[in-house]
C-alpha positions in Angstrom: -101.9 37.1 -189.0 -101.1 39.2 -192.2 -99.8 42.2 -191.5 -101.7 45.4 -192.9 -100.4 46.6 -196.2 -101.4 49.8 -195.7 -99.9 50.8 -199.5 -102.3 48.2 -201.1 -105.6 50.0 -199.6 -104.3 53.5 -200.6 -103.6 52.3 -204.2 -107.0 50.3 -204.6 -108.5 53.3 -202.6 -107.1 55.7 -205.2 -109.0 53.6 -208.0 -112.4 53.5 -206.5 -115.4 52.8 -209.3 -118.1 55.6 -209.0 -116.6 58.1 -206.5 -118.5 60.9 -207.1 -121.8 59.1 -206.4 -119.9 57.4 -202.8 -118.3 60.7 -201.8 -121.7 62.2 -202.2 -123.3 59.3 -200.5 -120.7 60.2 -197.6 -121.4 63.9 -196.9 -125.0 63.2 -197.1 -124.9 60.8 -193.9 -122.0 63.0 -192.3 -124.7 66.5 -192.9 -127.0 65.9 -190.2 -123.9 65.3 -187.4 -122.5 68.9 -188.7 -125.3 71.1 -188.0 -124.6 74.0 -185.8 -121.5 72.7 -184.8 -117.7 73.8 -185.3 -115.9 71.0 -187.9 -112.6 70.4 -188.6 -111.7 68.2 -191.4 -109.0 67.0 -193.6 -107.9 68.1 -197.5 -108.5 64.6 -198.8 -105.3 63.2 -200.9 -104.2 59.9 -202.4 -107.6 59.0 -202.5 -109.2 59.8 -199.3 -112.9 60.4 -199.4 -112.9 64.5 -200.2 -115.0 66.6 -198.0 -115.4 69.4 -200.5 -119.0 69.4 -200.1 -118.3 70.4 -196.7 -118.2 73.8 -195.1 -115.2 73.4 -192.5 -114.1 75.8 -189.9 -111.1 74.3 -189.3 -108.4 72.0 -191.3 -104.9 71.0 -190.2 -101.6 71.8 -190.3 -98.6 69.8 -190.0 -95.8 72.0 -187.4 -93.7 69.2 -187.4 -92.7 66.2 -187.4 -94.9 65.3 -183.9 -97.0 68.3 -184.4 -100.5 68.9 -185.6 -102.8 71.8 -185.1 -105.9 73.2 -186.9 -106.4 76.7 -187.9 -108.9 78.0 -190.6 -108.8 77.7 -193.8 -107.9 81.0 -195.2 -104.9 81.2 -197.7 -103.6 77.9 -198.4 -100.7 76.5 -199.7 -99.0 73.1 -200.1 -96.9 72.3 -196.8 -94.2 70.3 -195.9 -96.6 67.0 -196.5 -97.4 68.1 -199.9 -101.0 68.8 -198.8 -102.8 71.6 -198.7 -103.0 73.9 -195.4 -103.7 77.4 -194.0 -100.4 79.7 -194.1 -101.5 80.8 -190.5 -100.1 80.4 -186.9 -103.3 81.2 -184.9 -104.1 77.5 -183.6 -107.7 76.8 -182.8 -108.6 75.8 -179.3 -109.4 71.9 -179.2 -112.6 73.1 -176.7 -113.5 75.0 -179.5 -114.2 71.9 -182.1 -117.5 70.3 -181.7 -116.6 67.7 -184.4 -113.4 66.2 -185.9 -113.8 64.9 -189.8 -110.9 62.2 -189.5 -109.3 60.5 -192.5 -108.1 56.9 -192.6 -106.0 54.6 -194.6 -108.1 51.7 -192.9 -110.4 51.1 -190.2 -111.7 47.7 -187.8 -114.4 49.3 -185.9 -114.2 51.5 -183.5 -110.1 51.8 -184.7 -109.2 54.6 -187.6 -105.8 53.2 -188.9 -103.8 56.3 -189.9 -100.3 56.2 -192.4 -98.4 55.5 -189.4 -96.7 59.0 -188.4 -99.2 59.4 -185.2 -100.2 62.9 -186.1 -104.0 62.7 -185.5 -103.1 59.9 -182.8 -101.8 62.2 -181.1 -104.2 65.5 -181.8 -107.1 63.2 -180.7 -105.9 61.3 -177.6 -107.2 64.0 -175.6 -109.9 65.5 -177.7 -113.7 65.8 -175.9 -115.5 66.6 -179.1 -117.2 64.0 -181.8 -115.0 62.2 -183.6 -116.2 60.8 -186.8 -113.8 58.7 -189.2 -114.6 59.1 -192.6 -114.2 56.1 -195.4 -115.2 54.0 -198.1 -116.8 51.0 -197.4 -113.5 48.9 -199.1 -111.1 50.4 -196.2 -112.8 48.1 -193.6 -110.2 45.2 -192.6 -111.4 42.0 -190.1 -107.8 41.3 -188.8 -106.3 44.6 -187.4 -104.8 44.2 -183.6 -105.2 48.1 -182.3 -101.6 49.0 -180.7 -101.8 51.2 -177.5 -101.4 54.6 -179.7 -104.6 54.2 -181.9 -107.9 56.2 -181.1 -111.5 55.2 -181.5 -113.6 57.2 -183.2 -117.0 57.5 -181.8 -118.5 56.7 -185.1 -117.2 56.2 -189.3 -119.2 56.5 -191.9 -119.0 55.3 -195.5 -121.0 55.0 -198.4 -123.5 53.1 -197.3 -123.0 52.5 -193.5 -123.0 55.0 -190.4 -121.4 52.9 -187.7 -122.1 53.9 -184.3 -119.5 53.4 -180.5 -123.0 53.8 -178.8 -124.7 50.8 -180.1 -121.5 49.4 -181.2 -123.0 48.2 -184.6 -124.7 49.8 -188.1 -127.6 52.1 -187.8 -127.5 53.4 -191.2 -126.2 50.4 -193.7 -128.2 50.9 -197.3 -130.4 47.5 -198.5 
């Protein structure tokens, strides 16, 4: 087996043909999962899908280097990852988060492969809420093996697919 070159996906991720239309395509399918619920989300960067469309209650923050929590997104600024996050310390409760918006380098359904530091690993190993991975349909792989750290999501959703743990296969891929 090839091992994943998570670098190549980022960089052909970060060159995607017609994003607007795919990222709009995206928060269209993700809207009717969000309603009357608390979401946290991501800052997209190098190319993730943005979520800008989105109204989020909560986005992340990076404490340190094992360390994430969510807070909301009042005065950002550019933390030690380089992205953007709330200069705040009051941490939301996890109870408190209906759904998490999770970002991916990759994914092998029902597996979200991260960049490798184990931040949202670890935030979602014991999270109750919805978890939803969030991609473009050229971040799917067919020959990922999961390791013991990696979470499923309960459902991704791309462009054109919304990909379901309950059936465990597409109810929403566009003919």
């Amino acid at each position: 087996m090839i091992p994943l070159d998570r670098k190549q996906i980022i960089e052909e991720r970060k060159i995607i043909k017609d994003r607007t239309r795919k990222e709009k395509a995206i928060v269209e399918k993700l809207l009717p999962f969000l309603q009357g619920k608390s979401v946290a989300g991501y800052m997209a960067i190098r190319g993730e899908a943005s979520l800008k469309e989105i109204a989020l209650d909560y986005i992340p923050k990076i404490i340190d280097d094992q360390t994430m929590i969510f807070l909301a997104p009042d005065h950002l600024e550019k933390g030690t990852l380089g992205i953007m996050e709330p200069s705040g310390t009051e941490e939301v409760d996890k109870a408190k988060i209906d759904v998490m918006l999770v970002p991916m380098v990759a994914f092998q359904y029902p597996y979200r492969i991260g960049y490798g530091k184990g931040y949202y690993d670890r935030y979602l190993k014991d999270f109750q809420g919805l978890k939803i991975g969030v991609a473009f349909d050229m971040q799917e792989v067919s020959d990922y093996v999961p390791n013991r750290f990696d979470q499923k999501m309960d459902m991704i959703v791309t462009e054109t697919r919304i990909i379901d743990r309950e059936t465990e296969k597409d109810i929403g891929r566009a003919q």
